[in-house]
N, C-alpha and C positions, 0 to 999 in steps of 0.2 A: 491486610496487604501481605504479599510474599515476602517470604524468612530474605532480606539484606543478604547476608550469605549464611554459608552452614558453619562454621567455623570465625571467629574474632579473637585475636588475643593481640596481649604485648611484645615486642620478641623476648621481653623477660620469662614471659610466663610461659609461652609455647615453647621457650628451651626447656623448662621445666616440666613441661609434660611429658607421661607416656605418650609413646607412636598409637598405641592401640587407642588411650582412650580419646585420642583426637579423630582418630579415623571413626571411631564410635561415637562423636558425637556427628559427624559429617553424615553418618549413615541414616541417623534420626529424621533428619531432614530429606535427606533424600525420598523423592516420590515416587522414584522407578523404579524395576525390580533389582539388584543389585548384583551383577556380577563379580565371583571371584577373584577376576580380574582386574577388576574396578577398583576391589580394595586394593589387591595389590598393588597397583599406579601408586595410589593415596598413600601406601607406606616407602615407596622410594620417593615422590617426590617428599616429603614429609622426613625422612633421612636424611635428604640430597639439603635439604633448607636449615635444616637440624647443624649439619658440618658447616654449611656456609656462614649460618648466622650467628655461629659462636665465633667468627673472628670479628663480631661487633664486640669490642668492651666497654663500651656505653651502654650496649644492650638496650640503646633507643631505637623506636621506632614500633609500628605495628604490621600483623600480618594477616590478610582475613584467604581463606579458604575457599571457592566454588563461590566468588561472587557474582551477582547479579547483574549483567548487562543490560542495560535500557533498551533493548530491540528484540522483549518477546520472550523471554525465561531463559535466552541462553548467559552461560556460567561462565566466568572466567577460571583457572585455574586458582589462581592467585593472585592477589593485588597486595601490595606492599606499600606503606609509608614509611619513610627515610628523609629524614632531612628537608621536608617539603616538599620532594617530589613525588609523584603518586606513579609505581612500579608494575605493570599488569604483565603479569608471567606466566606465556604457555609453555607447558611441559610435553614433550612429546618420546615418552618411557620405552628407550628398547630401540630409538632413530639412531643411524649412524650416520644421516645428513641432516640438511635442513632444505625443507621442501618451501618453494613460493606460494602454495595455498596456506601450508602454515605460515609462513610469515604475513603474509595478507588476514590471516583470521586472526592473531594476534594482535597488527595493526587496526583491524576493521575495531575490538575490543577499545584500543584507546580514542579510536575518532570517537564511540558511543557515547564513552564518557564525556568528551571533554564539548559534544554536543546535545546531550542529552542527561546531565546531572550533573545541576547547578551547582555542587561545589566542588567540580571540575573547570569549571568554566573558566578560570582565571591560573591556573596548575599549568605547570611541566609534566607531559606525559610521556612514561617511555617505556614503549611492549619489548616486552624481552622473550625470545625462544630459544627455550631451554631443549635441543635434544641429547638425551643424557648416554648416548656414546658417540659425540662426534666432539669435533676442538674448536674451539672461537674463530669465529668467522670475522666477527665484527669490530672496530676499531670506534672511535668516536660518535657520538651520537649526528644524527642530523636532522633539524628541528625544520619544518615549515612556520609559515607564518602565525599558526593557532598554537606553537609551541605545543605541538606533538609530533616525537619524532619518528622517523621512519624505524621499523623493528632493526635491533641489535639479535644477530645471533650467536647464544654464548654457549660456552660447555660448563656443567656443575661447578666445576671447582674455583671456577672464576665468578661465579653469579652477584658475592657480594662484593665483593674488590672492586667488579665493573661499578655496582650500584653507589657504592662510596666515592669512587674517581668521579662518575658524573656530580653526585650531592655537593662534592666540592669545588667543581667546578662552576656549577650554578650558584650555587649562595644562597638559596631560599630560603625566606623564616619559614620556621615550624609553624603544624596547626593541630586542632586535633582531628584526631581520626575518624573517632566516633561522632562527629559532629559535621564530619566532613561528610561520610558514608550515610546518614539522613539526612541529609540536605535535600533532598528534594530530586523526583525523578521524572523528570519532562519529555516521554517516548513520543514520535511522532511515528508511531508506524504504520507500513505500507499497509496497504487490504492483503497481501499475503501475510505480511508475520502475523496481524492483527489476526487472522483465519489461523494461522500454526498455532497461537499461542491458545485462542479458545480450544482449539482440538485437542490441545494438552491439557486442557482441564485449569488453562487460568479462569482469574475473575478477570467478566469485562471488565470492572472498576480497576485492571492493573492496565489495561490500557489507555485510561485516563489522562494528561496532563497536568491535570490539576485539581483540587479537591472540586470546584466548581462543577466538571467534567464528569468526576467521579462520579456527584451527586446525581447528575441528570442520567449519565446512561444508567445508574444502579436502580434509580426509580422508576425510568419506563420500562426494564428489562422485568423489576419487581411486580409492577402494573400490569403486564403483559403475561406473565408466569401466575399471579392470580387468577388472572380473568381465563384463562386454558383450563387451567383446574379447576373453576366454577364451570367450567361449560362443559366437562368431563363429570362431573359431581352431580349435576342435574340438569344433564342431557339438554344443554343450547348448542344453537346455531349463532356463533360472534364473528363479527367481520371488524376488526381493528384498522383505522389508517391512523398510519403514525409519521406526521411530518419533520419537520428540524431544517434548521439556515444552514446554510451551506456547511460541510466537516464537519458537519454537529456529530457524526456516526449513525446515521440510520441503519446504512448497511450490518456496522459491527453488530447492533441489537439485534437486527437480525441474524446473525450468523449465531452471535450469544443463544437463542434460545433455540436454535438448531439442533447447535454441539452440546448443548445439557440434555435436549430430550431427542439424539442421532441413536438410539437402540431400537434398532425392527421392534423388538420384544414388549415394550416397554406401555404402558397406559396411554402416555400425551406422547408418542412419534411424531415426529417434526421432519418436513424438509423445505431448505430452501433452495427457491425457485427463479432463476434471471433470466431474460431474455437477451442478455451479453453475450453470446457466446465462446467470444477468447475469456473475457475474466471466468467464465465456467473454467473452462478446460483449463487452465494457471492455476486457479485454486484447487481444482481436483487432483493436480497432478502434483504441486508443492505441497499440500497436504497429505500424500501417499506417500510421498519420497522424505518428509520429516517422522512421518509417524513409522514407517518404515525404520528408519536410521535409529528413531527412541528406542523401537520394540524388538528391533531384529527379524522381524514378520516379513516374509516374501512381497517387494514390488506388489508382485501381482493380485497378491491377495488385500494392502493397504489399498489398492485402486479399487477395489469393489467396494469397500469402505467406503471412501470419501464420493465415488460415482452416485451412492445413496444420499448421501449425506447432502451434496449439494448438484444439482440437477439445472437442465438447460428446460426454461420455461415449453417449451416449443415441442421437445420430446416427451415433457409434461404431458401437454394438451393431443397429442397425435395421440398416446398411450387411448387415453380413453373415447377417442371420438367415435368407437360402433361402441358405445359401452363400459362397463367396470365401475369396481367402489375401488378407488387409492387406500391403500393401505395407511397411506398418512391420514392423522388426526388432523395435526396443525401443518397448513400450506404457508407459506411469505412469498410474498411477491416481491422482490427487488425491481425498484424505478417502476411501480405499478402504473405509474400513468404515462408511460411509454406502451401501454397493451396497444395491438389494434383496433380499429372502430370496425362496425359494421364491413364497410364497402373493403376495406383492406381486406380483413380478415376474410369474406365472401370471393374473394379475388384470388386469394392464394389458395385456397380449399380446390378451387375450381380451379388452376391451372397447374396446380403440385399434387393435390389426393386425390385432382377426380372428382369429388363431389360436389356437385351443380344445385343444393339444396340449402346449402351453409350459411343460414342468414341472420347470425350471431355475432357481436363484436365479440373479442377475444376476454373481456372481461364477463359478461353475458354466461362463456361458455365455463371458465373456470369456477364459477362461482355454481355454476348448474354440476359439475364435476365434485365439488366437495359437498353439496347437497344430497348427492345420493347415498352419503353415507346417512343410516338408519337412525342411528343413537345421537352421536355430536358431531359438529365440525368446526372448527377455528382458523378464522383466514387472517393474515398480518399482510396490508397495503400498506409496503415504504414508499411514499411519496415525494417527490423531489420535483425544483421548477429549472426550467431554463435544459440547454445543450442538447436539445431534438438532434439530430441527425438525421433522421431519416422520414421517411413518409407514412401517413396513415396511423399514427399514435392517438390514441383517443382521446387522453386527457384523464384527470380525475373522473369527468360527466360519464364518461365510459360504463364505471363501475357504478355512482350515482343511479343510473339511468335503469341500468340492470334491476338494483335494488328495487328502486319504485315502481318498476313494472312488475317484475317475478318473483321478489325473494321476500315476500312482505313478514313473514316469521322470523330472518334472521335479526339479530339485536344487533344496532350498527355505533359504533365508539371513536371520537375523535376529540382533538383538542376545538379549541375556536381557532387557533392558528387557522385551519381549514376551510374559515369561514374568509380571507384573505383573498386576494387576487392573485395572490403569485399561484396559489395552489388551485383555484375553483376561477373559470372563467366568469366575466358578468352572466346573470342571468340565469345561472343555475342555483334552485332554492334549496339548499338542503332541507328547509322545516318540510318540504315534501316528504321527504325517508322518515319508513315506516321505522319504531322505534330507537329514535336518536337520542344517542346518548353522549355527553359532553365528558371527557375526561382530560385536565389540562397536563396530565405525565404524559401524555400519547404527542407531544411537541416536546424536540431536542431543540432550547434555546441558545448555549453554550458553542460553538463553533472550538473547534478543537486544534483546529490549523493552527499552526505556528503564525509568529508576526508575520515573517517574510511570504509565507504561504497565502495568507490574506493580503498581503500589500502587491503580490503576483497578481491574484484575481484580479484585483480593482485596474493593476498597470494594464493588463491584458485586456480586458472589457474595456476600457476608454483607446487603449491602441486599435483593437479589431474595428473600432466605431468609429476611427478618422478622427478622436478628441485628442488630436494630439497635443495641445494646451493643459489637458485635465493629466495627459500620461504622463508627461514630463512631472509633473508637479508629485505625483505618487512614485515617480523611479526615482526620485531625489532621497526618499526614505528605503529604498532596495537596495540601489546599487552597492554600499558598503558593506549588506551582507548576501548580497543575490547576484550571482556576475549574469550578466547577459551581454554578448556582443555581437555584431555582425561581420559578414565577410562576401564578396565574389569568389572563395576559393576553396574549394571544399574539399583539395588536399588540407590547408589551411583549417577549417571546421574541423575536420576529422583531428588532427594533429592538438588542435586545443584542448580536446575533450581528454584526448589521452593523457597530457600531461596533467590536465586539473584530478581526473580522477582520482581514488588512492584507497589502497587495501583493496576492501569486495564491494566498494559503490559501482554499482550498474553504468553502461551508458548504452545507447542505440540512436539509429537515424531516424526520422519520422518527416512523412510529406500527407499531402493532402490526396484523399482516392482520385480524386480529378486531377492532378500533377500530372498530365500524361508525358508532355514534354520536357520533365524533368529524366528521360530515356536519354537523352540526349547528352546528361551529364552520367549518366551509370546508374540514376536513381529509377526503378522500375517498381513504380506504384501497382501495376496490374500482376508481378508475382507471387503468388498466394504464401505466407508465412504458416508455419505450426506456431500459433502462439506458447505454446508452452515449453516448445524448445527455445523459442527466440526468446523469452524471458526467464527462462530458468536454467538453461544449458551454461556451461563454466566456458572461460575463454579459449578452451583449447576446442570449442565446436562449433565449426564452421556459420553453424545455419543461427546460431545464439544472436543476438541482439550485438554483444561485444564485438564482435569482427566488424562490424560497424560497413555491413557490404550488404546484407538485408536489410530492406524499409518494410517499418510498418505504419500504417495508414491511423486514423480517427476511428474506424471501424478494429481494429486491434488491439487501442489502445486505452478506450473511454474505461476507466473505473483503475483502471493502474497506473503506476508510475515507473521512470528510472528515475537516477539522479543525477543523469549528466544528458544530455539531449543537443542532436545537428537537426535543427526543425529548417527544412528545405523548402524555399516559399517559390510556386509555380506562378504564370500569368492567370490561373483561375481566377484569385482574388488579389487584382493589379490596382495599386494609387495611382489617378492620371492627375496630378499634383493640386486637385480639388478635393474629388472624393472617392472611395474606392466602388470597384467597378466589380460586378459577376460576373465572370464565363462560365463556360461550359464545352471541352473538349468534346466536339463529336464529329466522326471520319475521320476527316482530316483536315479540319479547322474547327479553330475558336468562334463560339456562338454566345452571343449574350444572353444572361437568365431573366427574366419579366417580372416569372413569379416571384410572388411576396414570400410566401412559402419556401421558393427554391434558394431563393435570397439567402435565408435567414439560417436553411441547413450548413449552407456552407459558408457562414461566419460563424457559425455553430463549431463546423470543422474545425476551424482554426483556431476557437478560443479552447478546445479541447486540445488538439497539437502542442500551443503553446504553451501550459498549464499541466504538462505532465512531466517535468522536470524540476526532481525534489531541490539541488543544490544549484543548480544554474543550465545556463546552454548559450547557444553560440545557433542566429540564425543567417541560411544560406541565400542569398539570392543573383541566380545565376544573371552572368552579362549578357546572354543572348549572341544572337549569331546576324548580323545583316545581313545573309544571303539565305537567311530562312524564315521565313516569311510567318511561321506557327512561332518563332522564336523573336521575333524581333525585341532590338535592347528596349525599346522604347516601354515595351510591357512593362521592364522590369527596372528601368532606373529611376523612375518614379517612388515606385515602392524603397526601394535600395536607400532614396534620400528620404524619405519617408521616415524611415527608421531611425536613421542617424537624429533627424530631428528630433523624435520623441525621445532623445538622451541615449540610444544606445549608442557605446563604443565601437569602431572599428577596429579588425584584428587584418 
């Protein structure tokens, strides 16, 4: 596991150390290349703590150095213990003010903790930014309800006097430190840190939750990293499908074996491959712009990097289709049984490339694509059930189908999980497939989601279903730590998010692609978003997610999150206070959907909508307009008591 921090002492003993040989042990640790400037910071702030902490003469209390934040390898300055309250202190060397992103990235530090490592979880927390030429900004502390308070801004010479007036104003028993600091670290991270943090060269096992966690992704990712190096070693053809329940991290494994083997150069080259398109472009672009920020390397040059590294299935498959060997060894398909089937894939050839001859399901074709390489090739099929969206996905059978007809040489490895219905429809035989092989590490059984993240799915899958008897009964274990409310007022929506927010938690708006008549309230689902602006851009850019004025749809947002969410519910999918109903905007009226199929995408929609809010959300359903006729309330106050009934609160 990664080094807790680089530095731990008493403050007896850190008085008593050299500046140097603290900075030297800090430096040991450090994995990056080390600038000159770096140490120098480390020997002011290290001075600046030196003077402060000799007006302790109890000289209790401890100090750790570059600690470890639960969201992905980033470091604190400094975390202090005093008196029972746990002290997280950014230092910002050579500021003559105190900037709002710093105090937000110092605040975001103690939310981590005090959500994200168990022996936080019951602590007073309080971020302190320290810029070491500017004067105290800050006056009393001010605590929210999780008893962490919002950042004090203080100057050097007051840092411990502040830290002492709080300690004694609070009155907390002591504990210790060293015991508090392993206690246990429960990161629930998004797909982007979880992507930063491999790109930096963690172990997936630090993104783990729990040993449980640990175990499973360390074994498939070990299983997986095997079986590539026997098929390089003596020249096989392996096709891997690797399932897992829901959070299990299928994705992470796969991006794991990506970023250990992401060098063009290298023996087992790897890339991974989505047919998501916004999550490509999010992770392409937050992976250039961290790796970037580590290494000091040109934007432009980090984006060719990761543009390798991780690839949109689709510009995949166009690459090769008059030809070529991929330079990649090992391919991954992320949500492989989202490929198209046949008649899609023959559909799109034929009215996008032209080609009137295309009569390959899209699994079919990738699999004929890594077969042209000569010597080896190794395919990884993440496999996932449930949240189609769209039309023409083949399924697991897809790939199946391929095999048993064309690829009868390649060696094919799964768990029996695969043998299940969630993953293989009835009636397809795998003992068909030509050399099947059983491997039970190629199933993630652990689910990695947090309680409330699981207790989310299940409220949402029985609210999407009209079980409103079964929702209420699972939001009774939510709501105390999962807020969700409703409103007709989407000044009101927006207004809630903003105050719940705090520090750097995310928020944005989200509606259903079919919402057409959510225009009507300012919400304009047919605007096209850059996702990677909308979710990576800071609140001072307009087109960002934050400004909370751009909507992104179920198509933007399936495989990411925020952590605050206005999910805007249209008359698409209206309760007419039996059961809920499908439309389908088209012209210029609502048309009811038949299909079974069409059905099911767009409750699909909405359990993906609702479902992408890490800490809570607040859902919109407008009141309609009686003189318009696409709007009528009736659509919409069904649904509106709807909600209330399955336990949500009004705001």
């Amino acid at each position: 596991m990664t080094q807790r921090s680089f530095y731990s002492a008493s403050f007896k003993d850190f008085l008593s150390a050299e500046p140097d040989a603290i900075t030297g042990q800090i430096s040991r640790f450090h994995t990056q290349h080390l600038l000159h400037s770096q140490t120098r910071a480390w020997l002011t702030e290290i001075e600046i703590l030196k003077r402060s902490l000799a007006e302790s003469v109890e000289r209790e209390g401890h100090i750790f150095i570059e600690f470890m934040i639960p969201r992905m390898g980033r470091r604190a300055d400094v975390v202090m213990i005093f008196k029972g309250i746990v002290f997280v202190v950014e230092f910002k060397v050579g500021a003559t003010v105190f900037i709002a992103a710093d105090m937000r990235q110092a605040h975001g530090y103690a939310l981590d903790l005090k959500n994200f490592h168990r022996g936080s979880h019951d602590k007073y927390l309080v971020p302190l930014l320290v810029a070491t030429n500017a004067t105290s900004q800050s006056e009393n502390p001010v605590f929210a309800g999780d008893n962490v308070a919002l950042t004090l801004c203080i100057s050097p010479g007051e840092l411990f006097s502040r830290m002492r007036l709080i300690a004694e104003r609070l009155n907390q028993p002591t504990f210790d430190p060293n015991l508090w600091a392993d206690s246990g670290y429960l990161p629930t991270p998004t797909i982007i840190e979880a992507a930063q943090a491999l790109y930096a060269s963690h172990n997936v096992e630090d993104i783990a939750r729990s040993e449980a966690d640990t175990q499973n992704l360390g074994q498939t990712s070990q299983q997986l990293l095997q079986l590539i190096h026997d098929a390089r070693i003596n020249k096989r053809k392996i096709i891997c499908f690797v399932t897992g329940v829901p959070g299990a991290g299928k994705t992470l494994v796969g991006l794991n074996i990506a970023s250990i083997h992401a060098n063009r150069e290298e023996n087992e080259y790897s890339v991974f491959l989505s047919g998501n398109g916004p999550l490509v472009a999010v992770l392409q672009e937050a992976l250039a712009r961290d790796r970037s920020s580590r290494t000091g390397d040109s934007i432009s040059a980090t984006r060719k990097e990761t543009e390798s590294f991780i690839q949109n299935i689709h510009r995949f498959r166009d690459e090769y289709l008059h030809g070529g060997v991929p330079p990649e060894k090992v391919a991954i398909f992320d949500e492989a049984q989202r490929a198209w089937d046949k008649e899609q894939a023959s559909d799109f050839m034929r009215r996008k490339r032209g080609i009137v001859d295309f009569d390959k399901s899209e699994p079919e074709f990738l699999i004929e694509v890594m077969d042209r390489r000569q010597d080896w090739a190794f395919i990884i099929a993440l496999v996932g059930g449930g949240q189609e969206i769209n039309k023409g996905e083949a399924g697991l059978a897809g790939w199946l189908d391929a095999l048993k007809a064309k690829f009868l040489d390649w060696d094919v490895y799964f768990s029996t999980a695969l043998l299940s219905g969630e993953y293989v429809s009835l009636g397809v035989d795998l003992n068909a497939v030509s050399r099947a092989n059983v491997l039970p590490n190629l199933h993630l059984a652990t689910s990695m989601r947090s309680f409330r993240a699981e207790k989310l799915s299940s409220f949402i899958h029985y609210l999407v279903a009209g079980q409103c008897g079964l929702a209420i009964n699972v939001y009774k274990d939510l709501e105390h730590v999962y807020p969700i409310k409703v409103t007709r007022d989407l000044a009101k929506a927006k207004s809630w998010v903003r105050q719940h927010r705090r520090a750097n938690e995310s928020m944005g708006v989200l509606a259903s692609s079919n919402g057409i008549r959510l225009k009507a309230e300012g919400i304009f689902v047919k605007n096209e978003i850059d996702p990677a602006k909308w979710f990576l851009s800071g609140v001072e850019d307009i087109r960002s997610a934050e400004f909370l004025e751009d909507v992104a749809t179920e198509f933007d947002v399936q495989g990411l999150e925020l952590d605050w969410c206005v999910v805007a519910w249209d008359a698409d999918y209206r309760f007419n206070g039996q059961v809920f109903e499908h439309w389908e905007f088209r012209g210029t009226k609502w048309e009811m959907r038949h299909k079974a199929v069409r059905k099911r995408y767009l409750e699909n929609a909405y359990r993906v909508l609702l479902t992408r809010a890490r800490q809570g959300m607040v859902i919109f359903v407008p009141k309609g307009d009686k003189s318009d006729e696409t709007r009528d309330p009736k659509f919409y106050d069904h649904t509106y008591k709807y909600l209330i009934n399955c336990g949500i609160g009004v705001i």
